[in-house]
KEDRENDO-103758 format. One record per atom (N, C-alpha, C, CB): residue number from 1; x, y, z; residue in one letter. Coordinates in Angstrom, 2 decimals. Glycine has a CB too. Layout:
residues N
   num         x         y         z   residu
   NUM         X         Y         Z        A
...
end
This chain:
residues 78
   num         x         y         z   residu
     1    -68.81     55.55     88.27        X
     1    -69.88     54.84     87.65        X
     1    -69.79     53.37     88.04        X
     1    -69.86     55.02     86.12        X
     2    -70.70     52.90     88.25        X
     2    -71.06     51.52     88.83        X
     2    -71.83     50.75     87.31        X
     2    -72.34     51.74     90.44        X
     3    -70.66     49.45     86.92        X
     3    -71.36     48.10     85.84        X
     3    -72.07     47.24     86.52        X
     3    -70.30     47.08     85.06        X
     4    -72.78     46.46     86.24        X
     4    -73.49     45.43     86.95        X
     4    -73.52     44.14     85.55        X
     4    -75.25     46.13     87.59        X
     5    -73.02     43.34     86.11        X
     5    -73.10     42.18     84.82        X
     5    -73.61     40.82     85.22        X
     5    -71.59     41.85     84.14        X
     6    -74.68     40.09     84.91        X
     6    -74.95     38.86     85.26        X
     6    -74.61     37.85     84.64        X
     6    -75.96     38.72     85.40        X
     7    -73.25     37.47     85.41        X
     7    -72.53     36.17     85.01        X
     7    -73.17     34.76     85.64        X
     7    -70.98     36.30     85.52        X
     8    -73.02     33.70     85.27        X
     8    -73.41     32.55     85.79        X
     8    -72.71     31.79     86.54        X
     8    -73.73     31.92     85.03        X
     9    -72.92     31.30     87.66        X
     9    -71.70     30.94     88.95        X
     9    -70.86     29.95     88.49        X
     9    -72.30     30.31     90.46        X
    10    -71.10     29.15     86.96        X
    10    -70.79     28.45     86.77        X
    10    -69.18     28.89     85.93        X
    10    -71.87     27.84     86.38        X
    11    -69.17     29.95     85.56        X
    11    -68.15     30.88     85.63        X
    11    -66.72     31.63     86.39        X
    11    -68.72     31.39     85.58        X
    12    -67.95     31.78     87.65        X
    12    -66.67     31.41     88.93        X
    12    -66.29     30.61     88.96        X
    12    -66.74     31.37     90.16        X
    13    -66.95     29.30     89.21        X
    13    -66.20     28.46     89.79        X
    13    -65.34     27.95     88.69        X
    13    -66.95     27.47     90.52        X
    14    -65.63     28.42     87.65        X
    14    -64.34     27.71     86.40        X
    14    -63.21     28.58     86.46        X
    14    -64.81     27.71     84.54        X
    15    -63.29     29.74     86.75        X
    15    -61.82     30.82     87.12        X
    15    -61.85     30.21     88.55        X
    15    -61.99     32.99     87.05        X
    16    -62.34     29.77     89.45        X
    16    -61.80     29.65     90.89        X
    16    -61.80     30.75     90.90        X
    16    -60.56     28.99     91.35        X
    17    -61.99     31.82     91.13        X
    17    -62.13     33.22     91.84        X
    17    -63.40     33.78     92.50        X
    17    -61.84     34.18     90.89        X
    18    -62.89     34.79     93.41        X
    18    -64.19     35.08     94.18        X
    18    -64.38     36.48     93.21        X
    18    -64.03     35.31     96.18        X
    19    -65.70     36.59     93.44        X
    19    -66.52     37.70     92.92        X
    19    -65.58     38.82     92.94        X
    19    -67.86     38.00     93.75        X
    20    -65.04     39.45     93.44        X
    20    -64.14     40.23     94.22        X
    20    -62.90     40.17     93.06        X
    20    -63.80     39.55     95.90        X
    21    -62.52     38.75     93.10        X
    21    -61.04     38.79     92.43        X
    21    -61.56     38.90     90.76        X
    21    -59.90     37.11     92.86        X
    22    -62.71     38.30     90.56        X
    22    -63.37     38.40     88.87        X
    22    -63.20     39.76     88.65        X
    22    -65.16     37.97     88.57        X
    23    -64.12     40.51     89.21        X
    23    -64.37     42.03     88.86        X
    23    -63.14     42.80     88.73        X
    23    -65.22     42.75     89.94        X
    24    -61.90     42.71     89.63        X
    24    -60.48     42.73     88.96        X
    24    -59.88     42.38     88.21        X
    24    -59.86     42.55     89.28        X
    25    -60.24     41.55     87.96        X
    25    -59.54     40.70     87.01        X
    25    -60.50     41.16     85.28        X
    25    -59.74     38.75     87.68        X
    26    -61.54     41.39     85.55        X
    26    -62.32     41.40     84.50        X
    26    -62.13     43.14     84.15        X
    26    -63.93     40.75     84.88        X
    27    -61.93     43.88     84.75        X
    27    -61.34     45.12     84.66        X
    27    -59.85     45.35     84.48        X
    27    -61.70     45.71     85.70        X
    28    -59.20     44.29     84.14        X
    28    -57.44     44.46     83.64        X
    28    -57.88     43.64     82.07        X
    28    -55.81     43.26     85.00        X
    29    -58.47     43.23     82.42        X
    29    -58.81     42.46     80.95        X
    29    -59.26     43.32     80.08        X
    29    -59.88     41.34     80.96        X
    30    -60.35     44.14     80.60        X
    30    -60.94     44.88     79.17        X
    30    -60.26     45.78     79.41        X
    30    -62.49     45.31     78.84        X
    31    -59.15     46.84     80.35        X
    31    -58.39     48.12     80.45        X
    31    -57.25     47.33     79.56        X
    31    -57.95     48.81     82.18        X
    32    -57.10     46.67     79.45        X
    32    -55.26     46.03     78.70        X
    32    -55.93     45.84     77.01        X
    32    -54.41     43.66     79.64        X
    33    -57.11     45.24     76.45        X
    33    -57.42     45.24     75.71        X
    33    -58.01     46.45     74.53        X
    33    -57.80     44.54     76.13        X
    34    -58.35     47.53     75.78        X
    34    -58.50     48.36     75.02        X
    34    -57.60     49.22     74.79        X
    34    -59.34     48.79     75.21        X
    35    -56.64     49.22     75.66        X
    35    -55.45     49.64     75.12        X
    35    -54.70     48.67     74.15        X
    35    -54.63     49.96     76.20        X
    36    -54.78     47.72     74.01        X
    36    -54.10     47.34     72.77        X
    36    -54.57     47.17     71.65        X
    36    -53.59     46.45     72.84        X
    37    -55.88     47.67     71.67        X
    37    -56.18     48.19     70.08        X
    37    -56.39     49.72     69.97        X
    37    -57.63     47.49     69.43        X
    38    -55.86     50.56     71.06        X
    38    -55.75     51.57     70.62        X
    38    -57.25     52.72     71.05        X
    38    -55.44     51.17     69.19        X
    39    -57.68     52.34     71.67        X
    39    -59.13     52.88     71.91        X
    39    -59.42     53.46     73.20        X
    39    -60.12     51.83     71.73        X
    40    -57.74     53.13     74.34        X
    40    -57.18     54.43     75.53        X
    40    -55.87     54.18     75.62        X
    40    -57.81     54.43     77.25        X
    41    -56.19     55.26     75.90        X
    41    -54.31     55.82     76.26        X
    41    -54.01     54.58     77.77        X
    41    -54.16     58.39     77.11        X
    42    -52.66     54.09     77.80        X
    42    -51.88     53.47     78.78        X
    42    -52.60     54.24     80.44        X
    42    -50.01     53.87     78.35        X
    43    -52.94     55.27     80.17        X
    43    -53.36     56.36     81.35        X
    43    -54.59     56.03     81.71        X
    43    -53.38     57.92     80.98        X
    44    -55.04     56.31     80.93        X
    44    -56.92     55.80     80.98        X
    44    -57.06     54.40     81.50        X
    44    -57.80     55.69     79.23        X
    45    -56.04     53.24     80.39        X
    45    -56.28     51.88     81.30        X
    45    -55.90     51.86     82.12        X
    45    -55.99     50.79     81.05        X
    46    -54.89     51.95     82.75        X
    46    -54.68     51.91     84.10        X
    46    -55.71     52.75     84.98        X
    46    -53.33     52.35     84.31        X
    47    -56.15     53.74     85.04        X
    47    -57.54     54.44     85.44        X
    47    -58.38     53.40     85.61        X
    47    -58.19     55.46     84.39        X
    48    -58.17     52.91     84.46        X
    48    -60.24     51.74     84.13        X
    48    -59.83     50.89     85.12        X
    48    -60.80     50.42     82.09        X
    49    -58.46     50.12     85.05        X
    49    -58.09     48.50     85.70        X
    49    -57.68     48.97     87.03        X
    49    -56.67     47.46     84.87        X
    50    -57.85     50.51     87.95        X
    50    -58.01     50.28     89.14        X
    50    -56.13     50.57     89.36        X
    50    -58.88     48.66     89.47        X
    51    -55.22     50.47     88.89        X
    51    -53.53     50.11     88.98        X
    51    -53.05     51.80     88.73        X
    51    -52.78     48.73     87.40        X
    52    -52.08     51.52     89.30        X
    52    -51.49     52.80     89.11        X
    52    -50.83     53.04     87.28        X
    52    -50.17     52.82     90.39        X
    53    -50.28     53.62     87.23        X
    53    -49.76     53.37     85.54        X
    53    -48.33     52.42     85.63        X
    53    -49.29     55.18     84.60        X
    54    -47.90     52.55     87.05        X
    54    -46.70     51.28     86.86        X
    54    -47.02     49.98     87.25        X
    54    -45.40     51.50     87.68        X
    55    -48.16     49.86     88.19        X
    55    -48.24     48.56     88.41        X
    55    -49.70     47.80     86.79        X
    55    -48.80     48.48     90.47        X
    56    -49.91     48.48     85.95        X
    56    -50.70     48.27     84.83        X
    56    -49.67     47.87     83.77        X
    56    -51.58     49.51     84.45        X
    57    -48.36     48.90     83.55        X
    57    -47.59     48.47     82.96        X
    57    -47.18     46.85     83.37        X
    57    -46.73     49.42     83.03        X
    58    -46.72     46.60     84.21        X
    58    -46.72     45.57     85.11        X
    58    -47.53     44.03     84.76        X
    58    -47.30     46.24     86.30        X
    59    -48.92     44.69     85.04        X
    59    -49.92     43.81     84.44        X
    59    -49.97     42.96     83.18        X
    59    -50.82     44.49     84.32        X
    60    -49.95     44.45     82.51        X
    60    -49.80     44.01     81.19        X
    60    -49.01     42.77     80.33        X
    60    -49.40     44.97     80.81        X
    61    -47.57     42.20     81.22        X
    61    -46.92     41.32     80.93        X
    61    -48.24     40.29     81.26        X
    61    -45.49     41.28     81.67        X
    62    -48.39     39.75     81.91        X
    62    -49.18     38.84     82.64        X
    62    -50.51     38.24     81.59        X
    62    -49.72     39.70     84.05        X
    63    -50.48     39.51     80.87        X
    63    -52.12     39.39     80.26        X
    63    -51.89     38.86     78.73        X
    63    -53.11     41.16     80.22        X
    64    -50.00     39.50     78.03        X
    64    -49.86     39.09     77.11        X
    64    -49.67     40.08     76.30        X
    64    -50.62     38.37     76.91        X
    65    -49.94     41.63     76.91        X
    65    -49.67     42.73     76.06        X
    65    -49.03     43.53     76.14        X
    65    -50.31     43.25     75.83        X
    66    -48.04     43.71     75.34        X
    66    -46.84     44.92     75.30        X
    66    -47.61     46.60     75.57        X
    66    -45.97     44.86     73.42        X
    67    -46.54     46.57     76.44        X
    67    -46.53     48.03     77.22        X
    67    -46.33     49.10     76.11        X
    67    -45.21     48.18     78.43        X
    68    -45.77     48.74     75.22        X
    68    -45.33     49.33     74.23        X
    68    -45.75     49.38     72.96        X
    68    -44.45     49.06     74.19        X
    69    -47.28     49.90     72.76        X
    69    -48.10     49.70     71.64        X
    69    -47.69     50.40     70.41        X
    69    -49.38     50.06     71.95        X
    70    -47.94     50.43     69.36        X
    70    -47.20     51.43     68.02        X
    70    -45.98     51.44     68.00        X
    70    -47.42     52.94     67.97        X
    71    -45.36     51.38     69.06        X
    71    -43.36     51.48     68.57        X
    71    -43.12     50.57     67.43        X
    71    -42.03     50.78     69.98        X
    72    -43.69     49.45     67.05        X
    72    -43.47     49.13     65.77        X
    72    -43.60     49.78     64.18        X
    72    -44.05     48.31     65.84        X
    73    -44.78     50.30     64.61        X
    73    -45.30     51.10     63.42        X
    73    -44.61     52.52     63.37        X
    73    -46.94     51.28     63.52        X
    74    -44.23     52.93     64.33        X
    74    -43.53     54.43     64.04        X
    74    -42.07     53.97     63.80        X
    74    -43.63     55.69     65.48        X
    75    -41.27     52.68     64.18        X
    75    -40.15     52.89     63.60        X
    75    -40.08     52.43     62.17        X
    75    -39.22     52.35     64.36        X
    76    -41.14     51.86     61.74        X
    76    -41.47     51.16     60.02        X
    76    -41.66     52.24     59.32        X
    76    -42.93     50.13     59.70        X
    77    -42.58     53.50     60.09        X
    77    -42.68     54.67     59.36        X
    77    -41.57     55.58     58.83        X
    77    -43.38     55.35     60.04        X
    78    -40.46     55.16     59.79        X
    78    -39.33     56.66     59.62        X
    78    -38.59     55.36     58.93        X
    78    -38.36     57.83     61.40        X
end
């Protein structure tokens, strides 16, 4: 499936990135986010963001989000 989004160039040029590197970049952003609220599996984002599941894990440092979602809550549970 193909997104189409009309951003304003004034956008690029504030990331300095080319069209190319946005649309990557803008696809680790919303694949890392929706995995960290829980809404895909680590599998799926990495699927969405284009990365294999180790180089997403990977990513994920970069972006600010633990690879390791719920391990808090299941060891609070037991």
């Amino acid at each position: 499936m193909k997104l189409e989004l009309d951003l304003p160039d004034s956008a690029l040029s504030a990331l300095r990135k080319a069209p190319d590197e946005l649309s990557a970049c803008l696809r680790l952003m919303a694949a890392a986010k929706l995995y960290e609220v829980g809404h895909l599996s680590q599998e799926r984002a990495a699927e969405l963001s284009g990365l294999s599941r180790q180089e997403f894990q990977l990513a994920l440092s970069q972006v600010g989000v633990s690879p390791f979602q719920g391990v808090d809550e299941d060891l609070a549970a037991r």
